[in-house]
C-alpha positions as a Markdown table, in Angstrom:
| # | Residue | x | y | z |
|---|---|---|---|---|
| 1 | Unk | 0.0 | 0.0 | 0.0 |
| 2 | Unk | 1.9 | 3.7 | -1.1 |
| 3 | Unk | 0.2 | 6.4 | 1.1 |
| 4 | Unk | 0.6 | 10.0 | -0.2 |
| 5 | Unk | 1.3 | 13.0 | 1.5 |
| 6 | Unk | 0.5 | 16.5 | 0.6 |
| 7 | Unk | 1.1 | 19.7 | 2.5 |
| 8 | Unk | -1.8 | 22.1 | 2.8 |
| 9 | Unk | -2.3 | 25.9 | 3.7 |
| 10 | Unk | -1.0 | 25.4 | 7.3 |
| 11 | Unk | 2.0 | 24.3 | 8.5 |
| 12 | Unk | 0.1 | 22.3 | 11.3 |
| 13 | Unk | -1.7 | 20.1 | 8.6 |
| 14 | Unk | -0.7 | 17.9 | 6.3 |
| 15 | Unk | -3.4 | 15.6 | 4.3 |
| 16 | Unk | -2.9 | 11.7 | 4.0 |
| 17 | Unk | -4.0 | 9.9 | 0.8 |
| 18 | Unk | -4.2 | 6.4 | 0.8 |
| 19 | Unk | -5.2 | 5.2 | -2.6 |
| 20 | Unk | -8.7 | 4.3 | -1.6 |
| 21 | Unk | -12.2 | 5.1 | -0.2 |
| 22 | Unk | -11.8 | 6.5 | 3.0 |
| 23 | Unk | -15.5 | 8.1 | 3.5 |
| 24 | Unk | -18.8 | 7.0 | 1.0 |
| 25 | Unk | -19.6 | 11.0 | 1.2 |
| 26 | Unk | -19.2 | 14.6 | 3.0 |
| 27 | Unk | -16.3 | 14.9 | 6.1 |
| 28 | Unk | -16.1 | 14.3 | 9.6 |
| 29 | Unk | -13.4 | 16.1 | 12.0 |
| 30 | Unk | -12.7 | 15.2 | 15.6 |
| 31 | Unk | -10.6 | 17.1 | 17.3 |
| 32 | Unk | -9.2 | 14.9 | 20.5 |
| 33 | Unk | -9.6 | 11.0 | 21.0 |
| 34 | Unk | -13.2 | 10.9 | 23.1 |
| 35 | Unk | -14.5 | 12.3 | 20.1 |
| 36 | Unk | -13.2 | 9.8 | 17.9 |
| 37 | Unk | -14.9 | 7.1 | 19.7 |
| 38 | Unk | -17.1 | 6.4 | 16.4 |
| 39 | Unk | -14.2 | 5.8 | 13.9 |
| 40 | Unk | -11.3 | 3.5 | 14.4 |
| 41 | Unk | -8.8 | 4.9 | 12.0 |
| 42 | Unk | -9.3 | 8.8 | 13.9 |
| 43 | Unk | -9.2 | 6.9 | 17.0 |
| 44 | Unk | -6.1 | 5.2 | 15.5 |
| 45 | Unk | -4.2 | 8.6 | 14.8 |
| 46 | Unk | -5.1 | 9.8 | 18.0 |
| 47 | Unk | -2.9 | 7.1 | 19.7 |
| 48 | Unk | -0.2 | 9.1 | 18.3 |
| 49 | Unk | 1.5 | 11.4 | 20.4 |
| 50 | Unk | 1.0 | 15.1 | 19.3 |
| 51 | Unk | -2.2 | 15.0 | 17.0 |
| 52 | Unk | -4.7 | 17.5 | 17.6 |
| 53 | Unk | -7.1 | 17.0 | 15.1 |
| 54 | Unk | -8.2 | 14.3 | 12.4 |
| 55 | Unk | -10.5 | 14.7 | 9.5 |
| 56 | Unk | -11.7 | 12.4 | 6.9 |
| 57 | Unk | -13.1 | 12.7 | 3.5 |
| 58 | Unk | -14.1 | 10.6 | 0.4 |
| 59 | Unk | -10.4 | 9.7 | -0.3 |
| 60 | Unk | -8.6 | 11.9 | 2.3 |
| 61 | Unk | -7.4 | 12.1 | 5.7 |
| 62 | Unk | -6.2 | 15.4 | 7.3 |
| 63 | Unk | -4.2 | 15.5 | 10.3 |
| 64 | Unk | -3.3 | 18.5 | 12.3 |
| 65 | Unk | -0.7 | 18.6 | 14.9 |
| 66 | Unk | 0.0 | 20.3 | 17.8 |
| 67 | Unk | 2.0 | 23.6 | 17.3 |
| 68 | Unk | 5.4 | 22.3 | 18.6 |
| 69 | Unk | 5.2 | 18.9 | 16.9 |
| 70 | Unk | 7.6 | 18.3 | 14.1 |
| 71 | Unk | 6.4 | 16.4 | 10.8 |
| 72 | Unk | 10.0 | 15.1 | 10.5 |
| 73 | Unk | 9.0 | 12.8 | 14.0 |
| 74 | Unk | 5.5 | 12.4 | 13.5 |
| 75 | Unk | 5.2 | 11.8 | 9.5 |
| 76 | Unk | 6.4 | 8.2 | 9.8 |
| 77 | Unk | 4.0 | 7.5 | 12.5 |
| 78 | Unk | 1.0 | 8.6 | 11.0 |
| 79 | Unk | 1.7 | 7.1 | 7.9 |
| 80 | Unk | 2.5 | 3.8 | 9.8 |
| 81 | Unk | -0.9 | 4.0 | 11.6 |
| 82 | Unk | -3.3 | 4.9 | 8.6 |
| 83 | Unk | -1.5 | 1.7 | 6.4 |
| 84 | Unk | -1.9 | -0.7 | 9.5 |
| 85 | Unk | -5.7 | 0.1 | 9.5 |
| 86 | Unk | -6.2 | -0.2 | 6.2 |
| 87 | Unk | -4.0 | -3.5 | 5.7 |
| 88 | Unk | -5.6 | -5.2 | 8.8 |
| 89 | Unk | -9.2 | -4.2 | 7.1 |
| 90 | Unk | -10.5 | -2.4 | 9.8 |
| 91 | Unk | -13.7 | -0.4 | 9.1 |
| 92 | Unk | -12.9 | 3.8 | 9.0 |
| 93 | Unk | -16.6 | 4.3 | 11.3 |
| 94 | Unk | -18.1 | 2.0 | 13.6 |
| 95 | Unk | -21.2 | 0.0 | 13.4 |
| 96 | Unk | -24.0 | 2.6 | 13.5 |
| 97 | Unk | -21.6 | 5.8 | 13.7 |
| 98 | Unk | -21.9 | 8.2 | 10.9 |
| 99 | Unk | -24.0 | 6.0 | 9.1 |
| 100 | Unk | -27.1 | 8.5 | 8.7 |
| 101 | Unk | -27.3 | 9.7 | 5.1 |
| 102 | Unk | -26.5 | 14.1 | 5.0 |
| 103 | Unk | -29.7 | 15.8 | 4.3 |
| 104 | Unk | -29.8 | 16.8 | 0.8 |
| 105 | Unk | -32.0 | 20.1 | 0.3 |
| 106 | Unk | -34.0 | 20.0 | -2.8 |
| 107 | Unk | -37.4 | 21.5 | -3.7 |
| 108 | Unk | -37.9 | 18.8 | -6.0 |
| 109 | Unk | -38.5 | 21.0 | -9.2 |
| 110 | Unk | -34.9 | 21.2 | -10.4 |
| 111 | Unk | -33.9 | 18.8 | -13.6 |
| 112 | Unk | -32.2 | 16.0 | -12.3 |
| 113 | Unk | -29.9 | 16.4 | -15.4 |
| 114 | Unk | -29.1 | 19.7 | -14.0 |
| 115 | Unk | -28.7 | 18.5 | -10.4 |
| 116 | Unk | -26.4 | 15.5 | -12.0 |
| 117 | Unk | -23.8 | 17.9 | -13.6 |
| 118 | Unk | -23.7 | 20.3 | -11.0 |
| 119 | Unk | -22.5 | 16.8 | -9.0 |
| 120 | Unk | -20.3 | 16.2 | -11.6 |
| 121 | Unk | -18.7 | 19.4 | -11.4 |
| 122 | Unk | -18.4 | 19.8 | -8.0 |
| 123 | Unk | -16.4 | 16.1 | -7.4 |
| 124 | Unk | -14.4 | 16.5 | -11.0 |
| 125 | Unk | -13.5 | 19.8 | -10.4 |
| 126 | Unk | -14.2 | 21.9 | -7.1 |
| 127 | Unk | -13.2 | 19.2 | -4.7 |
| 128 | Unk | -9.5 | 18.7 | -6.3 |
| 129 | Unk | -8.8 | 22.5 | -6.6 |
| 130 | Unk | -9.9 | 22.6 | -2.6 |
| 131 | Unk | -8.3 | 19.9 | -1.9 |
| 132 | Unk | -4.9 | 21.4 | -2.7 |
| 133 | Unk | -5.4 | 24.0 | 0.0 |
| 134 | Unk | -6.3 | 21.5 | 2.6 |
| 135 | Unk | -10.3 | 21.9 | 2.4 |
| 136 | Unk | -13.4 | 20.6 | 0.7 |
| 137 | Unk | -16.7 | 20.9 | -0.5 |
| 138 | Unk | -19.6 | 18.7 | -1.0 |
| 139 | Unk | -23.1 | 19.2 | -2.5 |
| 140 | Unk | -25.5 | 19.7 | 0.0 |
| 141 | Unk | -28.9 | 21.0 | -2.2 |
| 142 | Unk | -30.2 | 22.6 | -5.2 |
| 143 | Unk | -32.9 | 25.6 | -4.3 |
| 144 | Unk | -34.5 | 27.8 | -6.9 |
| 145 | Unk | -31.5 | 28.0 | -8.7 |
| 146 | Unk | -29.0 | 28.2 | -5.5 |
| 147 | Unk | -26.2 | 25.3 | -5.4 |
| 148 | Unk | -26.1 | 24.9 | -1.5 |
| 149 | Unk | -22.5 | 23.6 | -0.7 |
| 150 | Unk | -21.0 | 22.3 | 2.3 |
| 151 | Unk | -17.6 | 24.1 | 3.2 |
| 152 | Unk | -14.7 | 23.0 | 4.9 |
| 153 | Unk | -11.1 | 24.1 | 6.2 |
| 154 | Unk | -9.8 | 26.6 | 3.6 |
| 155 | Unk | -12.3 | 26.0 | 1.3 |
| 156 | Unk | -15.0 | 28.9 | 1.5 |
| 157 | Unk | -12.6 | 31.0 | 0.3 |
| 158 | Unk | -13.2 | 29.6 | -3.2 |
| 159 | Unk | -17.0 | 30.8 | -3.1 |
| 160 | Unk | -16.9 | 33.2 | -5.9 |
| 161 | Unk | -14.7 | 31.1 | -8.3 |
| 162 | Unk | -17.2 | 28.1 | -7.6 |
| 163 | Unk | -20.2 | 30.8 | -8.2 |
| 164 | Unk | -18.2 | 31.6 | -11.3 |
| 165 | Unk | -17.6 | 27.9 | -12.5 |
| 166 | Unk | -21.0 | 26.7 | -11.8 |
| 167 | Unk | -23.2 | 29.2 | -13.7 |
| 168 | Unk | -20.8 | 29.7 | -16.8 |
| 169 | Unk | -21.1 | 25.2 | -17.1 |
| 170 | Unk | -24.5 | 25.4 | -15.7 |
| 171 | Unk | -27.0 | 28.3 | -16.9 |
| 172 | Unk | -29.5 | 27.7 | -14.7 |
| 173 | Unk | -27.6 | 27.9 | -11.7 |
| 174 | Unk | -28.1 | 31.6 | -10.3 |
| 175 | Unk | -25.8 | 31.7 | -7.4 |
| 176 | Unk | -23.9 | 29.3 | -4.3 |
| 177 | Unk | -24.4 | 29.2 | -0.7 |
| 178 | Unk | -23.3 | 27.6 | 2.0 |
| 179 | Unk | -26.3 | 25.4 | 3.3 |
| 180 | Unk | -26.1 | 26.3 | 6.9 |
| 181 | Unk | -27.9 | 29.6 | 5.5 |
| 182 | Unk | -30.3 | 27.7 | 3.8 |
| 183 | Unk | -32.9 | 27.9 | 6.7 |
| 184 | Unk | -34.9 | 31.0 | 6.6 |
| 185 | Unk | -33.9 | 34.2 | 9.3 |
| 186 | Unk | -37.2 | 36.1 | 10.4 |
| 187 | Unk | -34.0 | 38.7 | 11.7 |
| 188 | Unk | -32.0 | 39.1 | 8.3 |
| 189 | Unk | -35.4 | 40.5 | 7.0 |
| 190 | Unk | -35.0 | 43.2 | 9.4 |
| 191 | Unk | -33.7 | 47.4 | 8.3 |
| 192 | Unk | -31.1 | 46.4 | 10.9 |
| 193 | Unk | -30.6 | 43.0 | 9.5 |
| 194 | Unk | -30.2 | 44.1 | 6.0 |
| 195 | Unk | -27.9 | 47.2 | 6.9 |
| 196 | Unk | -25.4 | 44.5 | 8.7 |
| 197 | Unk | -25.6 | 42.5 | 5.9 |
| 198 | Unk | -24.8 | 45.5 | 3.6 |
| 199 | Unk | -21.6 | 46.3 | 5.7 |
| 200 | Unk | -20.3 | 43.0 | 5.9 |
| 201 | Unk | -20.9 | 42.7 | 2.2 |
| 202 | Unk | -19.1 | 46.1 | 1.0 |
| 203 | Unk | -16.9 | 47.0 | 3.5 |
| 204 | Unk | -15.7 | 43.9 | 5.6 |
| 205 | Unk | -15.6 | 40.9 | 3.8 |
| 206 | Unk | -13.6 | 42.1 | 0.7 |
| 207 | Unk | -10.6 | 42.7 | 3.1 |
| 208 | Unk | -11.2 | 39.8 | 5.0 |
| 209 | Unk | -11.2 | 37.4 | 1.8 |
| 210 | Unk | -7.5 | 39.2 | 0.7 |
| 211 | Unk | -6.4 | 36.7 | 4.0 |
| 212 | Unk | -8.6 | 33.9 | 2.6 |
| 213 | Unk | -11.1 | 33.9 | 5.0 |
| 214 | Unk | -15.5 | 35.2 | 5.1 |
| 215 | Unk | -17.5 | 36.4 | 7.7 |
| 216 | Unk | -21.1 | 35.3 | 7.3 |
| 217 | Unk | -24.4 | 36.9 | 8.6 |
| 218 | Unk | -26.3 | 33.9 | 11.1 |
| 219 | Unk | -28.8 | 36.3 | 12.2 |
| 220 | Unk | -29.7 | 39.4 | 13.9 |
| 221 | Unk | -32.6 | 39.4 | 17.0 |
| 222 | Unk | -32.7 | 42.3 | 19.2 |
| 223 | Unk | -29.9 | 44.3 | 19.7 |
| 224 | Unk | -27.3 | 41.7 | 18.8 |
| 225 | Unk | -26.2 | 40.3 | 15.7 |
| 226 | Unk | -24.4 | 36.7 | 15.2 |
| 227 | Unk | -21.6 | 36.1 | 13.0 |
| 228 | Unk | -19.7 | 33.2 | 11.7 |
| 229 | Unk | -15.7 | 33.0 | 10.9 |
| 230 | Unk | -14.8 | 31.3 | 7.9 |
| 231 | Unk | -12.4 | 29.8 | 5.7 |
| 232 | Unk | -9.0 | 31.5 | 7.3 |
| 233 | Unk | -10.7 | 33.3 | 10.2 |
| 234 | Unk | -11.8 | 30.3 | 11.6 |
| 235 | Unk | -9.5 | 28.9 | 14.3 |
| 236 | Unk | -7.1 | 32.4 | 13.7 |
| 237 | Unk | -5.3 | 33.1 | 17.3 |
| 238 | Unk | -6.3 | 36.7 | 16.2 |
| 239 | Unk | -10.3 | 36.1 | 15.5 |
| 240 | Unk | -11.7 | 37.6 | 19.3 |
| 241 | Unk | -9.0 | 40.4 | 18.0 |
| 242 | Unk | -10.5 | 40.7 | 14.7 |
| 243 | Unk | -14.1 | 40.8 | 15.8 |
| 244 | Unk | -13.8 | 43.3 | 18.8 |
| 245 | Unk | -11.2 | 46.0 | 16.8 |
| 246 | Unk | -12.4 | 45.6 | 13.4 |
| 247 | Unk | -15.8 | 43.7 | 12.8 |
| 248 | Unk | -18.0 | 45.1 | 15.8 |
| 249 | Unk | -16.4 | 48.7 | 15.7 |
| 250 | Unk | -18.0 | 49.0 | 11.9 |
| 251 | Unk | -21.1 | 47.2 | 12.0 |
| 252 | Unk | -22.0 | 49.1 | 15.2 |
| 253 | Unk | -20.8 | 52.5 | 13.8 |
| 254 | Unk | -23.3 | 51.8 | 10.6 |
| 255 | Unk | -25.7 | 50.9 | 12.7 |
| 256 | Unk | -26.0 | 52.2 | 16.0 |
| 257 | Unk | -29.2 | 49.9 | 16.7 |
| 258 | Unk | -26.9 | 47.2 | 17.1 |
| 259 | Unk | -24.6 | 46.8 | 20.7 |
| 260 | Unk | -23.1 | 43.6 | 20.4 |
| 261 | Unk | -21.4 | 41.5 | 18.0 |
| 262 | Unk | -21.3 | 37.5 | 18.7 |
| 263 | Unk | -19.5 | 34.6 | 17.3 |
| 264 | Unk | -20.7 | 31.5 | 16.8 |
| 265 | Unk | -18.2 | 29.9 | 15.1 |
| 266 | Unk | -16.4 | 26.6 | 17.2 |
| 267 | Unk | -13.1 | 27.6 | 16.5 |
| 268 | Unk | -12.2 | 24.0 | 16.9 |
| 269 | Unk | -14.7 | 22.2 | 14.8 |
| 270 | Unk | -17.2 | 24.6 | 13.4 |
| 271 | Unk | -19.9 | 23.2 | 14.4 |
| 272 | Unk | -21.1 | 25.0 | 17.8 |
| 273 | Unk | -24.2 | 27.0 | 17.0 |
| 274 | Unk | -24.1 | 30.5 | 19.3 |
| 275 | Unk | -21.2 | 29.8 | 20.7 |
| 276 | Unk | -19.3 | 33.1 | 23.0 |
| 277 | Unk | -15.4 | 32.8 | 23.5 |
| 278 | Unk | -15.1 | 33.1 | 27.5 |
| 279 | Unk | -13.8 | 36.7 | 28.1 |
């Protein structure tokens, strides 16, 4: 068995090919071994000393390190725990773990022709250009025209070029989103709602994506508007910085409804909805 390596947008991760299936579809990150209870080959990796995180995809495995670790030590390690798992035919998820099928949001209108080469592009492609960088995407729904995508690591910053792609191939494809803002927001309908969304959308987010990263709009109730870190702000050592000298100061100088600025993003695995760093 000849395991690949590739190095990705951070020192600290470094991706692990194997040659075959790893996942049947979409990702799944742990980040410490009580997490990793579900897979054997995360749990696996997590045996090694130094491993901080462990995600897996279709034909993937990412593995960050802890800062102070050094690939030259823990390269031969890894690469001797990932072929040991395979060769001994262990299964990558436990019985019953991960096994539910990702919901798939369609209205059931769209051309299933359409629907199919949208798929194709995404895994022919998307997925190999964001793989490069250490990320992925995966199709998560097809909405009046929207291609609602599933975004992870380094990956959202290649929105626009995935807009791009999609509706030159694809003409009835108006736009792309990332499906966790698929849900309808009774708060981004708001004036104060739409004015955030306006600054973040002018004035914020095209400096933020020159570092590789988005800031997207959860929703707004009350007083206080929720944001998500994305792409390279997410897990930044200078996000709480970046949101309380940069992000807040603007959206509450534009408007001065607004007095607080949360994020919900789990800096770890992006996954914890509402989430406040401790001050």
């Amino acid at each position: 068995m000849f395991i690949q390596t590739e190095a990705t947008d951070s020192t600290d991760r470094m991706k692990f090919l194997p040659g075959c299936a790893v996942l049947p579809s979409g990702t799944l990150a742990f980040t410490d071994g009580d997490e990793a209870g579900g897979s054997p080959l995360a749990g696996r990796l997590f045996a090694v000393e130094e491993v901080a995180g462990v995600e897996l995809g279709a034909d993937y495995i990412t593995v960050t390190k802890q800062p102070d670790a050094d690939w030259l030590t823990l390269k031969p390690a890894l690469l001797g725990a990932v072929m040991e798992h395979f060769v001994a035919g262990d299964p990558v998820l436990a019985v019953g773990a991960g096994s539910e099928p990702e919901e798939i949001m369609e209205d059931g209108t769209a051309d299933p022709a359409v629907i199919a080469e949208i798929r194709e592009l995404i895994e022919t492609r998307i997925r190999p250009t964001a793989a490069q960088g250490g990320g992925d995407v995966a199709y998560r729904g097809y909405k009046e025209g929207v291609v609602l995508l599933e975004f992870t690591g380094s990956a959202h910053s290649l929105m626009a070029g995935i807009d791009n792609m999609l509706q030159h191939y694809v003409p009835e494809v108006r736009g792309v989103a990332d499906f966790r803002d698929a849900q309808p927001k009774p708060g981004l309908q708001t004036p104060e709602g739409i004015a955030v969304k306006e600054v973040l959308d002018t004035a914020i987010n095209p400096t933020v994506a020159s570092h590789g990263g988005h800031i997207a709009l959860v929703d707004v109730l009350d007083d206080t508007v929720y944001i998500r870190l994305e792409g390279g702000c997410q897990g930044c050592g200078m996000a709480d910085v970046t949101l309380k000298q940069g992000v807040e100061v603007q959206i509450m100088q534009a408007v001065p409804q607004i007095r607080q600025v949360l994020d919900v993003t789990d800096h770890n695995s992006g996954a914890n909805p509402y989430y406040q760093p401790s001050k």
